[in-house]
C-alpha positions, 0 to 999 in steps of 0.5 A: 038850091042857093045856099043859105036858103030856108026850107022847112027850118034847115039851112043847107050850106055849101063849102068850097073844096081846095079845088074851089069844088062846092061840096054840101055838107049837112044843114043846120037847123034853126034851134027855136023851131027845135027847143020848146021855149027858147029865147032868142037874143040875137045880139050880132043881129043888131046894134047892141053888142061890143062894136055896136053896129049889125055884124057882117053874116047876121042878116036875120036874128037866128040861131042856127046850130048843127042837128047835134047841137040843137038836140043837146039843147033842147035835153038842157031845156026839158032839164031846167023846165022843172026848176021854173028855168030855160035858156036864151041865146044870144049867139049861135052859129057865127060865119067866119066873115063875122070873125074876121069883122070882129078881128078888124073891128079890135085892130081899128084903136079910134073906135072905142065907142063901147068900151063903157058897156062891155070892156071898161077895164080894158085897153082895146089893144089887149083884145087879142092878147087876152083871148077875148077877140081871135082869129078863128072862132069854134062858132062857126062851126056851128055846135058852139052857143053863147047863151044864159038862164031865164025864169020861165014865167017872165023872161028875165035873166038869172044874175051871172054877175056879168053881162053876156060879152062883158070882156074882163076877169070877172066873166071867166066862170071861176072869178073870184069876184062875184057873189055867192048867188052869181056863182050859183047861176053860173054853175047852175048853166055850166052844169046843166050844159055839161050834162047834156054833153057841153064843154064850158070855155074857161073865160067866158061863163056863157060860151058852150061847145058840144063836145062830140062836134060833128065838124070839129075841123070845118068853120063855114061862111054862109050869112045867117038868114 
């Protein structure tokens, strides 16, 4: 079976060993066949996020999550429903040649064409420095979600004071500098995910990763299709 390839909502994947040996690992699964009601906003799919262009690896707008990840989610969901609320996702599983798209998109000083919309206040050749770009990525390996709430009735986003991606102080989840309802938002998700086994970043107030991971030490690099 061609890795990558669809089938019934569950994506197999294959890694390559040190012997260059293909060895399967468990599937991820597609999380909006799994969460009742998620909304899914697949910015690297498209042309609307920090570079501004479709990210190398997202050749569909899916969020694939291991089965752990999914089902943690979906427990956060039934848990905001009451309150009128639910989750949109605008990131999700991240093949590592996304990260290393990412990486060459911040060491090419000239392209600065976003810079107004989600990092004015800051100078491009900080990126790495300041924790906002890196390396390696804990996306890709597939129990990491960037994600925010939603009213349930419309589809609009809850205020977190920044936009999702937005690079700068003001979106780390304790900054100082946002209003009392913003940080209510923000704690309001932090909690909700931290109640069903999520561990918060501490720079970026939408960014999750599933504490009990099942491959903590494993980045994949199969296209998201």
């Amino acid at each position: 079976m061609r890795a990558g390839f669809l089938v019934g909502g569950v994506v197999p994947l294959l890694i390559l060993g040190a012997g260059a040996r293909a060895e399967p690992v468990p599937a991820l699964v597609d999380a909006a066949a799994r969460v009742p009601g998620l909304s899914v906003e697949m910015r690297y799919a498209g042309a609307d996020n920090f570079v501004g262009r479709p990210i190398a690896g997202y050749e569909a707008p899916r969020c694939l999550l291991t089965p752990q990840a999914a089902g943690a989610l979906a427990q956060v969901q039934a848990a905001l429903a009451p309150a009128g609320l639910g989750l949109k996702v605008f990131d999700c599983y991240r093949p590592t040649r996304a990260v290393a798209d990412f990486a060459a998109w911040a060491r090419d000083p000239a392209d600065t064409r976003m810079r107004r919309a989600y990092y004015p206040d800051i100078d491009k050749r900080d990126l790495f420095r300041l924790g906002y770009i890196a390396e390696r990525s804990s996306h890709s390996r597939g129990s990491t979600a960037d994600l925010t709430l939603v009213r349930s009735a419309d589809g609009s986003e809850l205020d977190m004071g920044t936009p999702f991606d937005h690079f700068g102080p003001r979106s780390a989840p304790a900054s100082p500098d946002v209003t009392p309802e913003q940080r209510a938002n923000r704690d309001r998700l932090r909690d909700a995910m931290r109640a069903a086994g999520f561990a918060p970043y501490a720079e970026e107030w939408w960014h999750f990763t599933l504490a009990a991971e099942p491959y903590p030490d494993t980045a994949f690099d199969v296209p998201v299709r």
